[in-house]
Structures are given as C-alpha cells and as structure tokens.
N, C-alpha and C positions, 0 to 999 in steps of 0.2 A: 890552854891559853888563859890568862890572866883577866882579859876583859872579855865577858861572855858575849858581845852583839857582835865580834866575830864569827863567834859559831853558829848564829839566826841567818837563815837566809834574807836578804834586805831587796827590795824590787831596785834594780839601777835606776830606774825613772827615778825616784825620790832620792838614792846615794850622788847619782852622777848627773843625771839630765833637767829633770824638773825645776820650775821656778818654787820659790818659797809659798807663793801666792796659791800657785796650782796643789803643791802638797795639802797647804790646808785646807784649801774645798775640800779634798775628799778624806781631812782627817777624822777620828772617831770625835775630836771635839767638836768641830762644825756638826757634823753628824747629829749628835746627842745633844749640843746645847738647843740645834733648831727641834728635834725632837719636843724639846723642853717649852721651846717658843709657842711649837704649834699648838701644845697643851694649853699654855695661856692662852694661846689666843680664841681658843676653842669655849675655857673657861669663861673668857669676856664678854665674846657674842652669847653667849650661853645666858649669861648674868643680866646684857643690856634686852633680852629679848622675855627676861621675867623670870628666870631659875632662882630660885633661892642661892644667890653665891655671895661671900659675905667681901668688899674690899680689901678688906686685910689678908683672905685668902688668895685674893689674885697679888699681892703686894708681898707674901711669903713668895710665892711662883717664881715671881720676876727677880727676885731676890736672888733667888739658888741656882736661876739659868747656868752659872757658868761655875758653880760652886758641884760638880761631877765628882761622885767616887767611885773610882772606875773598877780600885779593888771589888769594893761591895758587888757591884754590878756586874763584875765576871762570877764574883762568888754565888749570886743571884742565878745566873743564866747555869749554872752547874747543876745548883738545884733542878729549878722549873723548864731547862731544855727548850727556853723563849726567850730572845732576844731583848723582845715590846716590852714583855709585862716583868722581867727583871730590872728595868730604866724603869716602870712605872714604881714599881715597888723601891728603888732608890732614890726615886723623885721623894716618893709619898712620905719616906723614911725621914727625910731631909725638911720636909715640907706639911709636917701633922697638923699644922689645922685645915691646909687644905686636901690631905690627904681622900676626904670622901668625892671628891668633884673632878677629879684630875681622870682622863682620857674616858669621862661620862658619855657613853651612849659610841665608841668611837671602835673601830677595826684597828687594827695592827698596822693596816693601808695608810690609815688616817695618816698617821705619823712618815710610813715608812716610804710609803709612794710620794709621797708630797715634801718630806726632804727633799727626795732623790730629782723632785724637777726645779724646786731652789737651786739645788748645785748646778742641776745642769744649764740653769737661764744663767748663774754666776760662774760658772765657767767660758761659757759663751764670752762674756762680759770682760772676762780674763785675756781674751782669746782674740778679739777685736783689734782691741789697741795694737796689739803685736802683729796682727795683718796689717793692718792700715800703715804701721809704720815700714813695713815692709815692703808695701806698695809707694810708700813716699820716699825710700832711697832709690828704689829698681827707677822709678819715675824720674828722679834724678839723675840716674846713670842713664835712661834714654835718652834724654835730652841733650845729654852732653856727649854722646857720640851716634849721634842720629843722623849726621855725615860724615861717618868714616865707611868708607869701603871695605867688606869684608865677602872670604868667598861665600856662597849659599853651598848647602848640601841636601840632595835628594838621594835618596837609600845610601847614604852616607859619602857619597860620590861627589865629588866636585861639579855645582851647577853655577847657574847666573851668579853673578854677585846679589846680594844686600847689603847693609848698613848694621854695623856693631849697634846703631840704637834700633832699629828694627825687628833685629833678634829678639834681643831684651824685651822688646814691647810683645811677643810671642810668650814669653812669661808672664808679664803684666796682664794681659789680657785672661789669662787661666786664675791669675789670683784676685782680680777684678769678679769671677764666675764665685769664687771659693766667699770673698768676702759679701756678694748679693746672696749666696746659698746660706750662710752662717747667720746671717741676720735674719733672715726671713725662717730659720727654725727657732732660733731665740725667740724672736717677736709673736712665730706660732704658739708657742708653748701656752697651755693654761694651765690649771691647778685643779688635781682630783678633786681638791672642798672636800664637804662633809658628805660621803653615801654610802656607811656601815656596811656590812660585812659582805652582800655581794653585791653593793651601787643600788639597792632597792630604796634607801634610807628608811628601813623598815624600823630601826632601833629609834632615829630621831622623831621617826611617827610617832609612836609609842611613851617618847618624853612628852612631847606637845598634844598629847592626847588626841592625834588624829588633824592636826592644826596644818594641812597644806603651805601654807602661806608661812609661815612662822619657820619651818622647816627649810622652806627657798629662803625664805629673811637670812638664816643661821650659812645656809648655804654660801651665799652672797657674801657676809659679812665678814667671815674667816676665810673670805677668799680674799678680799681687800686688804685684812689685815695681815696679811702674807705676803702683801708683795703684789697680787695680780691683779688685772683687770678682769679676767672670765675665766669660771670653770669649765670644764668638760660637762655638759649635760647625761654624755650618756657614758655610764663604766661598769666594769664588773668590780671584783672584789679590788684590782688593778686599773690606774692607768691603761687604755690598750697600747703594748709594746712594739707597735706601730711608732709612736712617738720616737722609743728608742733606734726605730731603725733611719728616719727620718734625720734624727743626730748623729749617727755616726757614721752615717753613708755620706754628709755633707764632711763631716770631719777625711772621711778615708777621700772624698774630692781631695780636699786639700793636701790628703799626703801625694797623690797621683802626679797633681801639679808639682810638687815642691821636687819630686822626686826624678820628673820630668827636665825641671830645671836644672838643677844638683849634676843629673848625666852631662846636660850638655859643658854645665863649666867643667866638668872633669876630664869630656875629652877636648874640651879646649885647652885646657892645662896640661892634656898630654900633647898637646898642638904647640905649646909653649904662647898661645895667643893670650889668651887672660888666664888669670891664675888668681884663688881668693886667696886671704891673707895669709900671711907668714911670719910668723913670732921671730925678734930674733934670736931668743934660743932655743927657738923650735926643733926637734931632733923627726927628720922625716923616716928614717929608717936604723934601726941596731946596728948593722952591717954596713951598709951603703951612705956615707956620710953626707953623697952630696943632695940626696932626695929630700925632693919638695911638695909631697903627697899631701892629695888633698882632702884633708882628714874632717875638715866640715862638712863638706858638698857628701862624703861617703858615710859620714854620721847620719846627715838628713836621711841618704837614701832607705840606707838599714832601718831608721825609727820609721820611713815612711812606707818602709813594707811592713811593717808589723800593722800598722796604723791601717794598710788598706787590708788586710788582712781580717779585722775585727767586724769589719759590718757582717761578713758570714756569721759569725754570733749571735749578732741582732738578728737575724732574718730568719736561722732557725729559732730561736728563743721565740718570737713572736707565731713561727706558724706552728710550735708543739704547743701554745699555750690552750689546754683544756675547757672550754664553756667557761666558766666565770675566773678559774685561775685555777695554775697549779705551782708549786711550791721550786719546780727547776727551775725557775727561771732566777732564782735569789743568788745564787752562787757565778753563777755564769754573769750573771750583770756586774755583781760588785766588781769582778774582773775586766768585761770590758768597756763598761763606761769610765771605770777611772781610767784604764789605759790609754784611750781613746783618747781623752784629753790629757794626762799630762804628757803623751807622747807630742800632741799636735803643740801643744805649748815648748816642748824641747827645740821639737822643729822651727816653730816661726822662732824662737830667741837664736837659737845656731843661722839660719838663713837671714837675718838681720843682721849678725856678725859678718856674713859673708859678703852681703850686699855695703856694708859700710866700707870693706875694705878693695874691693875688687879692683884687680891692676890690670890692666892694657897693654899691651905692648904693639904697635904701632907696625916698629919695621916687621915684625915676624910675621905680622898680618902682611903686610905690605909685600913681602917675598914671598908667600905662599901666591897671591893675587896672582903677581908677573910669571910663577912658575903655570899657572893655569891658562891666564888672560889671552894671551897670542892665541890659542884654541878658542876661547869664544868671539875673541876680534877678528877671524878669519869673515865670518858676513861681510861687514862691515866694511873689510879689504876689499871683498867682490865689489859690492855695490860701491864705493868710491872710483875703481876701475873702470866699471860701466858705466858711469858718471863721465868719466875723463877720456871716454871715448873705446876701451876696451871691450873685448867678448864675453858676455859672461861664464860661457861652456867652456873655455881654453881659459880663463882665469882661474877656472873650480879647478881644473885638471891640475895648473900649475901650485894652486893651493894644496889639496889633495897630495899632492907628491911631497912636497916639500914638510907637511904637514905629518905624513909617514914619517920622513928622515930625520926630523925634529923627536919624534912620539918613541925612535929607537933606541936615538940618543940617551934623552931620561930613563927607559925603561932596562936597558939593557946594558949600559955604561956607566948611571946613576949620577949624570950630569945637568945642568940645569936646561930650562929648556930655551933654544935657541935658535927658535923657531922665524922670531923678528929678525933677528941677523940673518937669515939665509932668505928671509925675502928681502930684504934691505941690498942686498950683494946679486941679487936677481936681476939683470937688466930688464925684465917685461915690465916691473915694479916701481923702474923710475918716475913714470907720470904719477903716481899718489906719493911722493918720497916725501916733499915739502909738507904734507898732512898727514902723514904718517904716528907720528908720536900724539895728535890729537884723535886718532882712531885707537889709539890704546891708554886712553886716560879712562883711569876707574871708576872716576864720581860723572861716566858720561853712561856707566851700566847698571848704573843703581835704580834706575828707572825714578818714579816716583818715592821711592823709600823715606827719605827724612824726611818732605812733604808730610807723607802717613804719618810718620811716629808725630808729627807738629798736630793735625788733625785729631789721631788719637788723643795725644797727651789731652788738648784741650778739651775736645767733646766727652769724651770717656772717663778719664782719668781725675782731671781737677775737680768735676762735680763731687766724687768719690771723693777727695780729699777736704773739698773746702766742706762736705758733710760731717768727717772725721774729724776736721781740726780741733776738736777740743781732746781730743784722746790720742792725739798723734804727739811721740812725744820726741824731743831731742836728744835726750841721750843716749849715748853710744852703748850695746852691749857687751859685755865683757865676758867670757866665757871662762870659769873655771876651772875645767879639763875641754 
C-alpha cells in the first residue's frame, strides 16, 4: 500500500470512538510536555527555597516545554534503554544553560507517577461534563413521560404496570451513583510530590543538607504548583496502585450502568416501544433492507464490557506490586488507564446521542398494556363484584375459567387477548358493567409512579444538576460512525 499507517495497527478508541480531547490526555505530547512542566516546576521551588538556579535557566525551561524532539528522544531511549533520562537528556540538549539543574535530586517517579495522576484528575474533568449532560437529557425524558403507562417486567415476564418515565429514572438513579463515585475519585486524588527513589526523600535530604523542613517546604510547593492541594504522605518508589484501582473500578461502575441501560433500550426496540435514533440514511442491515438495528445502544454495550473488564488489571497490578515497586506494572497501566478512559468517554458521547434522540411510540406501548392488563384487572373485577353484592369464591371460579379460555386463545391461536369481552358477554358480570372500563384504565395501575419520578426528579436530580450547570452543555452530539 501506498500509505504506510495502513499497515500500523491503530487502537479504534482513537481511529473510531474517542473524543479529540480524550486522545490528547493520553497523547505522548501531553505526556512529555508535563514531563517538562514538572521539571520546571521542580526547578522553581528548588530556586525559591535557596538552590542556586539562575532565572534565565527556568525562563530557557519554560521556553522549550512544548518545543519536543521526539526524533532525538526515540533515538535517546535506543541508546540508554530509559524512557526518563532520554526526555532528560533532550530536555537538556534543547535547554544548555539549564541543562545542570533539570530533574535535580528527582526519581524517574518524580515525572512519571505524577503525570500519570494530572491525566487522570484531567480526564476525570473530561468525563464529567459528559455525565452530567447525560443525566440532564435522561432527566428530561423522565419528566416527560413520567405518566405514561407502561408494562413493568420481572424475570422478563410481564408484571404490574410502571411509567415510561419511571423506567428511565431506573437509569438515572445508576448514573446519579456513577456521577457521586467519579467525583469523589477526582477530588480524592493527590499528587506523589517530591520523595526520590523509594518515598524516603533520602536524595532531597541530602541537597538540603539534612534541612527536614526545607524538604516538606519543596514537598508542598511543587505540589501546588501542579495543580493540587495535597500529596500523598506516605509512598514507595510509586504512587500506591490502590489509586488506580479506585479509578477504574468507578469507571468500569459507569460501563455496568450504561450497559444496563443500552440492554433495556434494545430490547425495547425489539418490542418496537422505544427505539434511539435513526439516520435517515442509515443502512440497518446489508441484506435485510428494512432493519432498524440498534447500533448505539450495542456500541455502548461492546465498549462497556471491555471497560468493566479492566478494573481486573488494576487489581492484579496492585496486589503483585513488590515492597517498594516493581517495573510490571508500567506496561499493563499504559494499557488500561488510557482504555478505561477513552472507552468511558466513547461511551458517555454515544449514550448522549441516544438519549437526545430517543422515540416513543405510544400505541405499541398501549397494545402491549390491553394484551396483558385484563390479567392483572382480574382483582380488581372480584373486589368490585363483592362490592355490588356478589360471592367472592364463585366470582374467582368464574374468573379463573374464563381467564383459562382467554390465556388459550392468545397462546395457542396467536389471537389477541379477549378476556374483557367474554366477561363483558358473561351475565354474572352485569352488576360491575357500568364500571367496567374504569377497572381497566392504566394510569389507575401505575400506583404511585409519576408521583416518584416528580420526587425524584426534584430531590435527587436537580441538586446534581443545578451543582453541574456550569459544565452541562447544550449541544447536541454528533457521532461520526
């Protein structure tokens, strides 16, 4: 072939699914320029705490952050078989007068643990808004049919009625759990700081000539200038990967939920009740013209089994990690923390396409309901008869009978069910005739339902949102496969 990135294997997260945003968090520039940063900033506290470091050397630094020569740097890492110290040595290359001061007194961690939890608090960050807005259509779609009648299902079986916004608010509630867990790992998150090669900060003792206090100052300072509010006190050569699993275990939440939800519109699509959107020159099948497959809801599902799939990574990666650190866990993370997020990013932007579009359809709910309802209106029939002066035990009997000859019909003729009509045509049945059709109204078996979703919405929901509103945003996604 002609053009050789053909012939490189490419991740589909970044060819087909991922946002632009989410690719670049975990591109080798983000990577390498914070690399860059944290040198400076390392350099700065280093300087305001009394190192001989000249301005002009931190003012080179700042200069080359994003001026990377990635040739050199591969060519680097061939050589010296180290990642760290071939970026140091193209920093230094790039950057000669401050070449003597650059990653002073610092572990390979320094840089490489303490990127990797920038991304992860900025991905988080990435990750948010696309919840939130996801929870402010779904919240929308509750509301607006939060009395409509629909049937409920238990082991997949037709039971009591609910409410189409009811349902919904069955999802909301999980992604309500997704968006409290996502925040609270962000907001846990701190920053390694400065503590040399195995967390003793034996190297920064050693600069400050045994200066405790100077060495917390340096601590503190390059943890501010990062971005955080507090380090970790206590670590080994690593972050402990504890952290990691804390993040991708709330992530793999979020595929469980999405993925939960996704089933049900799918088989409510095969129900023909709701259906997400449909392009109009969508082609559902090569063969079959007239399919209307639901290729969002089965996308989520697929990315949100890989997605819950990954926290086992984290979980082993953290329990082989050796006393202070050992070097497997490098390969296996790069793997699945980026997956983990730009899968969970795929997800929420596909499941906000779905939720923007989402169609109803009314009577096919509404025929489904009357082919059931007469079976669960049957109480209902007794106790009005008892009411009107009949037996309850010879009402059951005549129910029961007639409730069989109805149950044969559908099952074994494939007819609808016609169960009202033959108590209707019943002469025991005349005294409840006149109240008959209000014994089988369906917004009289929704019990409490839109009530709840009204409750919900308010106590639950809008707090969440009127907290989001500045990250909740209006416009529509657009998916380009």
């Amino acid at each position: 072939m002609s053009d050789s990135k053909y012939n490189e294997y490419c991740s589909p997260l970044s060819t087909r699914y991922a946002s632009v945003e989410m690719q670049f968090n975990f591109s080798d520039m983000k990577k390498f320029r914070t690399w860059r940063q944290l040198w400076v900033n390392l350099a700065q506290a280093q300087k305001e705490l009394g190192f001989d470091i000249k301005e002009e050397q931190l003012e080179e630094m700042r200069s080359k952050i994003d001026q990377i020569d990635f040739k050199m740097a591969a060519e680097e890492e061939k050589q010296v078989r180290h990642d760290v110290m071939a970026h140091v040595h193209t920093f230094a290359h790039a950057c000669p007068k401050a070449a003597p001061i650059i990653h002073l007194g610092a572990t390979s961690c320094y840089v490489g643990d303490n990127t990797d939890l920038i991304i992860l608090k900025d991905g988080f960050n990435i990750l948010l808004p696309k919840l939130a807005n996801c929870i402010s259509r779904l919240a929308k779609f509750a509301d607006e049919y939060k009395d409509m009648p629909t049937l409920g299902f238990t082991h997949l079986q037709p039971a009591q009625l609910t409410t189409v916004g009811k349902r919904a608010c069955l999802w909301l509630q999980d992604l309500l759990m997704d968006n409290r867990n996502l925040r609270r790992c962000r907001d846990d998150l701190r920053f390694r700081g400065v503590k040399g090669t195995t967390g003793t900060q034996a190297s920064f003792m050693s600069l400050f000539n045994g200066d405790q206090e100077k060495v917390k100052a340096l601590d503190k300072r390059v943890t501010e200038l990062s971005g955080f509010k507090s380090a970790y006190i206590i670590c080994g050569q690593t972050y402990t990967r504890k952290v990691d699993i804390d993040c991708v275990v709330a992530l793999s939440g979020l595929g469980a939920s999405v993925h939960k939800m996704c089933t049900d519109i799918r088989l409510l699509a095969n129900m023909k009740e709701v259906e997400e959107p449909f392009e109009k020159s969508q082609i559902g099948s090569s063969a079959m013209a007239y399919k209307r497959n639901p290729m969002r809801s089965e996308r989520c599902c697929a990315l949100a089994r890989h997605l819950m799939s990954l926290q086992n990574s984290a979980l082993n990666t953290a329990a082989t990690q050796w006393f202070e650190r050992t070097l497997d866990d490098s390969a296996n993370r790069r793997l699945t923390l980026s997956e983990a997020f730009l899968s969970a990013d795929c997800i929420l932007m596909t499941l906000q396409n779905i939720l923007e579009g989402l169609v109803v359809y009314p009577k096919v709910i509404e025929r489904h309901i009357n082919q059931e309802l007469p079976f669960m209106a049957t109480e209902n029939i007794i106790m009005a008869v008892v009411k009107a002066g009949g037996d309850r035990q010879e009402c059951h009997e005549y129910i029961r009978v007639l409730s069989q000859e109805a149950s044969q019909e559908v099952k074994q003729k494939g007819l609808d069910n016609d169960l009202v009509a033959r108590i209707k045509a019943h002469p025991y049945f005349e005294r409840v005739l006149p109240i008959l059709d209000s014994l089988l109204d369906a917004e009289t078996f929704v019990g409490r339902a839109p009530d709840q979703v009204a409750d919900f919405l308010k106590e639950e929901v809008r707090p969440v949102l009127e907290e989001c509103k500045d990250i909740i945003s209006t416009s529509s996604v657009v998916l380009n496969i």
